[in-house]
N, CA, C and O atoms as CSV, one atom per row, in Angstrom:
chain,resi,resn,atom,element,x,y,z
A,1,UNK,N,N,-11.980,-16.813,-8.673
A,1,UNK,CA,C,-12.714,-15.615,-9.050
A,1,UNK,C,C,-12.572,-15.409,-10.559
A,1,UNK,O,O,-11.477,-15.417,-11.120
A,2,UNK,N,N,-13.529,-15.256,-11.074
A,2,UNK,CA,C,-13.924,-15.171,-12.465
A,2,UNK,C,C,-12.911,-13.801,-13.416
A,2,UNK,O,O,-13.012,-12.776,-12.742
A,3,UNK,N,N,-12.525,-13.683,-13.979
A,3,UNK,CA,C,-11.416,-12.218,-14.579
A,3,UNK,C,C,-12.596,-11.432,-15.380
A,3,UNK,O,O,-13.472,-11.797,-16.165
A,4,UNK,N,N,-12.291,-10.444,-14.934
A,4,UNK,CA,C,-12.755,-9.139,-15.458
A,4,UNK,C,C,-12.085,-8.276,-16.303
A,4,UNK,O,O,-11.163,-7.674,-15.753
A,5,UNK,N,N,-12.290,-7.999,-17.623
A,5,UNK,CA,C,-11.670,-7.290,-19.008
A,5,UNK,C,C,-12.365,-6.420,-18.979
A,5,UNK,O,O,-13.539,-6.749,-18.808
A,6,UNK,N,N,-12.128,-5.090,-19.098
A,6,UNK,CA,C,-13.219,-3.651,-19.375
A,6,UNK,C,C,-11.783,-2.191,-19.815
A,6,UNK,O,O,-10.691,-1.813,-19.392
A,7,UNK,N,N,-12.694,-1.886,-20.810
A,7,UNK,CA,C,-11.969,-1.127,-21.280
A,7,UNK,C,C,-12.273,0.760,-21.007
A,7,UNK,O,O,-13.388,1.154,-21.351
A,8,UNK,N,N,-11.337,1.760,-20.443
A,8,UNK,CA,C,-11.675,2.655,-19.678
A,8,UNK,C,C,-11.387,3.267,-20.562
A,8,UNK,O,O,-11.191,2.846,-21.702
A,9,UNK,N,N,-11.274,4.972,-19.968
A,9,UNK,CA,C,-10.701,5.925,-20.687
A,9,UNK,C,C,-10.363,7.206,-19.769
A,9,UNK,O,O,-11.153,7.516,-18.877
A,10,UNK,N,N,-9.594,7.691,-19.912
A,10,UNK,CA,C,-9.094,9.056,-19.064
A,10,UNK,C,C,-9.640,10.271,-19.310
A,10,UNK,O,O,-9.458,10.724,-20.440
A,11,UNK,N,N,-10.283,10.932,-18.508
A,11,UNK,CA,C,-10.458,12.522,-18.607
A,11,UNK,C,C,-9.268,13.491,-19.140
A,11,UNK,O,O,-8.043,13.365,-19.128
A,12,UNK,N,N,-10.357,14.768,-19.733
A,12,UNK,CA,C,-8.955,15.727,-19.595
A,12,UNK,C,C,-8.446,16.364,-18.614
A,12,UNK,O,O,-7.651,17.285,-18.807
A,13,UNK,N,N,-8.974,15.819,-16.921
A,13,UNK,CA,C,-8.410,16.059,-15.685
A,13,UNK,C,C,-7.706,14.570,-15.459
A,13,UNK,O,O,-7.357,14.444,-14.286
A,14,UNK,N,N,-7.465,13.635,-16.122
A,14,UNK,CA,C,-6.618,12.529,-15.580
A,14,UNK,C,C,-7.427,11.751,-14.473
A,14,UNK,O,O,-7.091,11.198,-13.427
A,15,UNK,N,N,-8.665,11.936,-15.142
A,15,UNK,CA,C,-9.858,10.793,-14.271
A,15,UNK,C,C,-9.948,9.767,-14.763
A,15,UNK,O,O,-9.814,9.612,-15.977
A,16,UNK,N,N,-10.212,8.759,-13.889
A,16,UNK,CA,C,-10.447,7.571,-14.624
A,16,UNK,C,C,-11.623,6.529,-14.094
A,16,UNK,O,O,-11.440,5.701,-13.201
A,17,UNK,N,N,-12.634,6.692,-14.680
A,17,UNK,CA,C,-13.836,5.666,-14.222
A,17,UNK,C,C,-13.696,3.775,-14.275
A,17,UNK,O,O,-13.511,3.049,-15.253
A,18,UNK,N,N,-13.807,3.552,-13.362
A,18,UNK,CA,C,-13.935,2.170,-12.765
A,18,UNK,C,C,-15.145,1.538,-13.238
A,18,UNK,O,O,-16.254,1.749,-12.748
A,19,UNK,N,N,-14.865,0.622,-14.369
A,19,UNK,CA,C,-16.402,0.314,-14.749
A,19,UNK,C,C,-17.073,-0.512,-13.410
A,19,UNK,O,O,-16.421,-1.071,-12.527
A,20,UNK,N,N,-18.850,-0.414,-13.531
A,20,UNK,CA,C,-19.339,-0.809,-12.073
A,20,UNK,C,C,-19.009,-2.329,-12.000
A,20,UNK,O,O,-18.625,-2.665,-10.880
A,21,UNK,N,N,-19.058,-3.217,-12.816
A,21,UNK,CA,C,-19.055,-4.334,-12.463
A,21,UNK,C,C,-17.697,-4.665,-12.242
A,21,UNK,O,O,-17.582,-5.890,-12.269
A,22,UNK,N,N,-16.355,-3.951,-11.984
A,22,UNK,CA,C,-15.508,-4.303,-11.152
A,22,UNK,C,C,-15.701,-3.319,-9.869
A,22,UNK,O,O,-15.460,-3.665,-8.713
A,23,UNK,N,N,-16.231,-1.884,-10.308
A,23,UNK,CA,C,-16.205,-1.652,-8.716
A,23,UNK,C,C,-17.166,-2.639,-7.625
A,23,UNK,O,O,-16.832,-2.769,-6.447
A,24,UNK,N,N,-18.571,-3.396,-8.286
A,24,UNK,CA,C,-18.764,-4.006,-7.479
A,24,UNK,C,C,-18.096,-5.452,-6.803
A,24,UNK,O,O,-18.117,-5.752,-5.610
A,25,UNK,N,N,-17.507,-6.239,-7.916
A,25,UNK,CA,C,-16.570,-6.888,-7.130
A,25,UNK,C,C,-15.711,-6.855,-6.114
A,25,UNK,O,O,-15.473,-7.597,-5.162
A,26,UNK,N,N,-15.300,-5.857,-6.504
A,26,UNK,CA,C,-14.273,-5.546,-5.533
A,26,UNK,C,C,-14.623,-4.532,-4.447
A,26,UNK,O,O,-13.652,-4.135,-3.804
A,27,UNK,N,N,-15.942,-3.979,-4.078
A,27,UNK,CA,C,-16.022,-3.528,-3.236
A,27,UNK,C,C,-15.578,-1.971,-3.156
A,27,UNK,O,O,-15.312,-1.134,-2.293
A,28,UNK,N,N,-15.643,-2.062,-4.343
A,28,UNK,CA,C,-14.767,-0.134,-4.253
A,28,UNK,C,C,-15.726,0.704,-4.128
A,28,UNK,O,O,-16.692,0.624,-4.887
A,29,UNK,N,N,-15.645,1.822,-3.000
A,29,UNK,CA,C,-16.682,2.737,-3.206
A,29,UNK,C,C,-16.164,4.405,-2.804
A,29,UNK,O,O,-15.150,4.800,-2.229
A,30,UNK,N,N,-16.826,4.823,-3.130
A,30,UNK,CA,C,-16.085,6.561,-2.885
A,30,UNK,C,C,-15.020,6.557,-1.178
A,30,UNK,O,O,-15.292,5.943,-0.147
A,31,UNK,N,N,-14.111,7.251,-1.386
A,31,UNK,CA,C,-13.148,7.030,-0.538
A,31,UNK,C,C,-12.116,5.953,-0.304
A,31,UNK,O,O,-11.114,6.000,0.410
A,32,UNK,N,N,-12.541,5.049,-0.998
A,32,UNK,CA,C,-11.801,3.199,-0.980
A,32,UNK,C,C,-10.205,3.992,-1.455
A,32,UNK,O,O,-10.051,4.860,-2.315
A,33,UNK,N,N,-9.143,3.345,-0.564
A,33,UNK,CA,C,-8.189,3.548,-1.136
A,33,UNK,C,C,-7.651,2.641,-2.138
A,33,UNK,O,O,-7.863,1.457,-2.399
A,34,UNK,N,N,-6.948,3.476,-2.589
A,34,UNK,CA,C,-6.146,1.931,-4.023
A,34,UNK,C,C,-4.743,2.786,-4.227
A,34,UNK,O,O,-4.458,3.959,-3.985
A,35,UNK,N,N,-3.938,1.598,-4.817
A,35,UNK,CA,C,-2.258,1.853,-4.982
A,35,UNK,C,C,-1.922,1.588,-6.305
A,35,UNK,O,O,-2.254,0.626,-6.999
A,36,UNK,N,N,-1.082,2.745,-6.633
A,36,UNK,CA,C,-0.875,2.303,-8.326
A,36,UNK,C,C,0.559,1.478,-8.165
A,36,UNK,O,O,1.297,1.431,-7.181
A,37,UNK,N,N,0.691,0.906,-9.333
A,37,UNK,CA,C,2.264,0.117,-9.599
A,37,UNK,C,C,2.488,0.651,-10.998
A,37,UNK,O,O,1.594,0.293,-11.764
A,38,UNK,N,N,3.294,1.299,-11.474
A,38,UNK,CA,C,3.898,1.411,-13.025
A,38,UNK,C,C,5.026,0.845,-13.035
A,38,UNK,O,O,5.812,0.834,-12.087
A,39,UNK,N,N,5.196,0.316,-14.144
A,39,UNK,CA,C,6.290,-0.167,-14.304
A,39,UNK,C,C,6.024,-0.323,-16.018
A,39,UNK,O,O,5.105,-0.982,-16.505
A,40,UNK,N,N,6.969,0.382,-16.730
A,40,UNK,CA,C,7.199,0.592,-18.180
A,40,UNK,C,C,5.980,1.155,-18.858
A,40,UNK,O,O,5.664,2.326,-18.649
A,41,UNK,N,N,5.121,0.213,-19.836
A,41,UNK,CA,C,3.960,0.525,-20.417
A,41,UNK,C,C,2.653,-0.280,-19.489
A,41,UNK,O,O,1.524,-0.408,-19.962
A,42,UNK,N,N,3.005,-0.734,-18.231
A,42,UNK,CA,C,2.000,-1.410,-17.734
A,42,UNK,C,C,1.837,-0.885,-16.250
A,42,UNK,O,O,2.847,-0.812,-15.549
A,43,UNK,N,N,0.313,-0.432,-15.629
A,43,UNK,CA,C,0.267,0.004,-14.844
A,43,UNK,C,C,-1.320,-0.880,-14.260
A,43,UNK,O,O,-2.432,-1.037,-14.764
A,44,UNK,N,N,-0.528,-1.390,-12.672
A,44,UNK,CA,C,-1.874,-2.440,-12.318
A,44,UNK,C,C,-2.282,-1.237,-10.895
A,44,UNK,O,O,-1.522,-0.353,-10.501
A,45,UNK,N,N,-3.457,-1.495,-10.425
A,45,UNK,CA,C,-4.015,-1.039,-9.423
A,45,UNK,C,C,-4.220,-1.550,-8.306
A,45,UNK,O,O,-5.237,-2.188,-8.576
A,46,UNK,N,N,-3.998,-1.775,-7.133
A,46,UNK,CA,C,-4.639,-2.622,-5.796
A,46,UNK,C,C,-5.702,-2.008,-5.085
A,46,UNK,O,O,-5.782,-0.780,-5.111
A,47,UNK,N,N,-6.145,-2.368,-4.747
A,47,UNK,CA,C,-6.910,-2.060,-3.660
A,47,UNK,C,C,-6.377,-2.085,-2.061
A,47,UNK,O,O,-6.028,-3.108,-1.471
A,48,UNK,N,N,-6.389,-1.109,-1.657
A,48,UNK,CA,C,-5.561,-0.962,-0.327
A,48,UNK,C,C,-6.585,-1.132,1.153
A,48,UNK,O,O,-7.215,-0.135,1.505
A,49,UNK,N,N,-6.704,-2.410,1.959
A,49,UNK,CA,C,-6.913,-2.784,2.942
A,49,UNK,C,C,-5.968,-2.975,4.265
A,49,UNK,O,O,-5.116,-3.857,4.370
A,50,UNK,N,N,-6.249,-2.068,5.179
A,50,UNK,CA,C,-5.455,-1.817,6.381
A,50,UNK,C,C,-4.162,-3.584,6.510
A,50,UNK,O,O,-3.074,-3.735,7.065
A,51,UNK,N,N,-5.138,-4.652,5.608
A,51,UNK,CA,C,-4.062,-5.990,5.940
A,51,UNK,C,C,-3.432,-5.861,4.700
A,51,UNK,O,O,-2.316,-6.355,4.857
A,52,UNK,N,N,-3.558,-5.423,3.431
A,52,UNK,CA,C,-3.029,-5.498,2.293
A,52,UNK,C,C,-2.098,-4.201,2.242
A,52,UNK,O,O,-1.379,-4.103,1.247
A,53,UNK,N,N,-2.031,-3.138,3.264
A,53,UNK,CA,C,-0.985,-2.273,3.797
A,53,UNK,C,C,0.060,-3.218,4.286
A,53,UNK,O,O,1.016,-3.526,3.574
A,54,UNK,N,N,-0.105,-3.675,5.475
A,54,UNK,CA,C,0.660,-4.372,5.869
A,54,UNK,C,C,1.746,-5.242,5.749
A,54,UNK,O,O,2.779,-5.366,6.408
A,55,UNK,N,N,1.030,-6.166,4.185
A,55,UNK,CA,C,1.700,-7.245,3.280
A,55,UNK,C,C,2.567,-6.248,2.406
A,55,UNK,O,O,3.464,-6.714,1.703
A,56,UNK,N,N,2.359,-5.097,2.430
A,56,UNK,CA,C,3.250,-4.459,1.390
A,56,UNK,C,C,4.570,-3.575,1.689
A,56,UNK,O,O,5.677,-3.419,1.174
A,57,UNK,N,N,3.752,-3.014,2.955
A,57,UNK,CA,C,5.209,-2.972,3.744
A,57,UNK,C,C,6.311,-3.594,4.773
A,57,UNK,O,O,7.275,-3.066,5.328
A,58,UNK,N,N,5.721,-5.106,4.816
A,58,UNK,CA,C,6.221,-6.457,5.509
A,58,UNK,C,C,7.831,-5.956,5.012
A,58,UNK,O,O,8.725,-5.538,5.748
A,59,UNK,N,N,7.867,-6.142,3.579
A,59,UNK,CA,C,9.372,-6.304,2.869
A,59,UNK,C,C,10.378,-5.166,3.385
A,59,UNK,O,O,11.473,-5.006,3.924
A,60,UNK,N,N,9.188,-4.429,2.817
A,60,UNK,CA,C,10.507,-2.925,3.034
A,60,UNK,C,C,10.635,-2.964,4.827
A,60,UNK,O,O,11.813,-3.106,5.152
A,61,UNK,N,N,9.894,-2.890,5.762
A,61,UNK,CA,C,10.745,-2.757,6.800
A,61,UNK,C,C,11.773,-3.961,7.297
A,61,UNK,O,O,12.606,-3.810,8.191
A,62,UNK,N,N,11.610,-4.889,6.731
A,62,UNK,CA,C,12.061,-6.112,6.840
A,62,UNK,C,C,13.651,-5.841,6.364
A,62,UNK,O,O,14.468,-6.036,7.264
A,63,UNK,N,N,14.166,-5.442,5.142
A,63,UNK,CA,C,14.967,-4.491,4.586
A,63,UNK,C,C,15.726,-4.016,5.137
A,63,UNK,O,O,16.923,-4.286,5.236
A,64,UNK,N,N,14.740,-2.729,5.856
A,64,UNK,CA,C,15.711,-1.943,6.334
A,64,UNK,C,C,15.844,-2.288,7.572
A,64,UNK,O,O,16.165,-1.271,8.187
A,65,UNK,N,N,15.754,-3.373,8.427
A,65,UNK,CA,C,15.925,-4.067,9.450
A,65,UNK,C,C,17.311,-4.195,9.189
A,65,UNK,O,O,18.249,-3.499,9.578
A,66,UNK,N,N,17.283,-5.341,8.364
A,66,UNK,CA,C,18.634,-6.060,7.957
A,66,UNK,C,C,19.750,-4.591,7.798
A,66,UNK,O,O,20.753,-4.328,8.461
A,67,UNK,N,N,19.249,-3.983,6.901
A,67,UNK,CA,C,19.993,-2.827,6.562
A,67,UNK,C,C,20.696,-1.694,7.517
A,67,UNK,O,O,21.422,-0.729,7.275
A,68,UNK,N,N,20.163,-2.239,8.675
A,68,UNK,CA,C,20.592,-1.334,10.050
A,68,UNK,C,C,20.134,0.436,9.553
A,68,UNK,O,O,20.862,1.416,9.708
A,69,UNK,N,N,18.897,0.428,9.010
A,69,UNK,CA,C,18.283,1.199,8.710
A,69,UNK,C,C,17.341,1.999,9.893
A,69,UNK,O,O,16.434,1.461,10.528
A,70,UNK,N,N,17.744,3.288,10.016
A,70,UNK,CA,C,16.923,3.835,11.662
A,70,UNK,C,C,16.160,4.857,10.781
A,70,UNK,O,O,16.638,5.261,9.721
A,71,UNK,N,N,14.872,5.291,11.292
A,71,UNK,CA,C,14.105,6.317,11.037
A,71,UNK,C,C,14.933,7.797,10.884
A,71,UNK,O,O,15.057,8.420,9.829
A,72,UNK,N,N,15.451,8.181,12.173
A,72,UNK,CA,C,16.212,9.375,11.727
A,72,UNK,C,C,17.249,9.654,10.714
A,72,UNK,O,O,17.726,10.751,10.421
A,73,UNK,N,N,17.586,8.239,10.116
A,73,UNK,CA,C,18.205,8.525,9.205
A,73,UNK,C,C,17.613,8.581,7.393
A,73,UNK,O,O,18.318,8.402,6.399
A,74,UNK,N,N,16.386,8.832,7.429
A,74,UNK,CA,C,15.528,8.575,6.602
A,74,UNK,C,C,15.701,10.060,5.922
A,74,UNK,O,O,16.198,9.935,4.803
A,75,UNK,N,N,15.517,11.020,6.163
A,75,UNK,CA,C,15.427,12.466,5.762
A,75,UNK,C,C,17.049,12.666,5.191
A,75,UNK,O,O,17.144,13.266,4.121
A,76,UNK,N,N,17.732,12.416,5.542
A,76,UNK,CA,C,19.938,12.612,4.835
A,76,UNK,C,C,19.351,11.803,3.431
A,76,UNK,O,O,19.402,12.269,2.293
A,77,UNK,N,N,18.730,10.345,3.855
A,77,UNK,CA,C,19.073,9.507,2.348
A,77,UNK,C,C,17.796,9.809,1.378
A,77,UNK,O,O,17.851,9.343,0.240
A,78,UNK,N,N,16.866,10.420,1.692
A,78,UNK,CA,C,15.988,11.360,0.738
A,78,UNK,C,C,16.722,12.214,0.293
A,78,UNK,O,O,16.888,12.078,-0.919
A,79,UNK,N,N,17.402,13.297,0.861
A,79,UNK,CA,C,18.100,14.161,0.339
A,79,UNK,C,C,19.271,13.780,-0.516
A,79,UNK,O,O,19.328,14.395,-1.581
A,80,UNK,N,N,20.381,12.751,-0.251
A,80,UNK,CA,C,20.876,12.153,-0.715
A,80,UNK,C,C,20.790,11.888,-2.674
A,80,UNK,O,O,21.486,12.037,-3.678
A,81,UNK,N,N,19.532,11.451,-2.286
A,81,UNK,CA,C,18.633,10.466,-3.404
A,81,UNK,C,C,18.424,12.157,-4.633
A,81,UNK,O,O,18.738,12.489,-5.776
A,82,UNK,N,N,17.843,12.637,-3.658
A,82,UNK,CA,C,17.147,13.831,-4.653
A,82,UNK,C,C,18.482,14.907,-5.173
A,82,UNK,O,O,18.393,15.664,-6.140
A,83,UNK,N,N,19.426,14.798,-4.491
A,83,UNK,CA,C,21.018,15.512,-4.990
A,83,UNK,C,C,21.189,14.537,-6.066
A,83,UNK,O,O,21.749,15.023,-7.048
A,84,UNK,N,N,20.904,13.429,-6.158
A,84,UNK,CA,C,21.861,12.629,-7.286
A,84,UNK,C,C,21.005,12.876,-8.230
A,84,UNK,O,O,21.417,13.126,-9.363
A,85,UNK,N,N,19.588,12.851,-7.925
A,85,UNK,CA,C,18.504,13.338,-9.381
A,85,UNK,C,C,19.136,14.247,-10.441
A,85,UNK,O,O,19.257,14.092,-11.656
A,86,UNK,N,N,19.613,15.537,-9.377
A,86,UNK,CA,C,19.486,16.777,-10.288
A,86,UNK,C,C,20.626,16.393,-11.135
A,86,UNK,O,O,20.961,17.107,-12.079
């Protein structure tokens, strides 16, 4: 697949237009979900498909498999997490 370079710009509501010739590649159309990734000064986008859900949370439950990780214990280590924030 051929790469696509296009240069955007943000609203002063923190909008951001998808130029068309990647939304048409990719199929994006009002309602399409997508997933952000940040990480430092670089932030990529996915496109989120019920199988590209899947591939993304393969790892993490996989994880907390190993991790002897149970659902009910999910809400203590949020809280946990958010005590050490403050």
């Amino acid at each position: 697949m051929e790469t696509i370079i296009e240069m955007g710009k943000i609203s002063s509501r923190g909008q951001i237009s998808i130029p068309a010739d990647i939304r048409e590649r990719l199929g994006l159309e009002e309602g399409t979900k997508v997933l952000f990734f940040a990480e430092e000064d670089t932030l990529l986008m996915k496109k989120v498909t019920e199988q590209s859900f899947a591939e993304i949370t393969k790892p993490l439950k996989l994880a907390a498999k190993q991790a002897g990780m149970k659902e009910k214990d999910v809400p203590a280590m949020i809280q946990r997490f958010r005590n050490k924030r403050r």
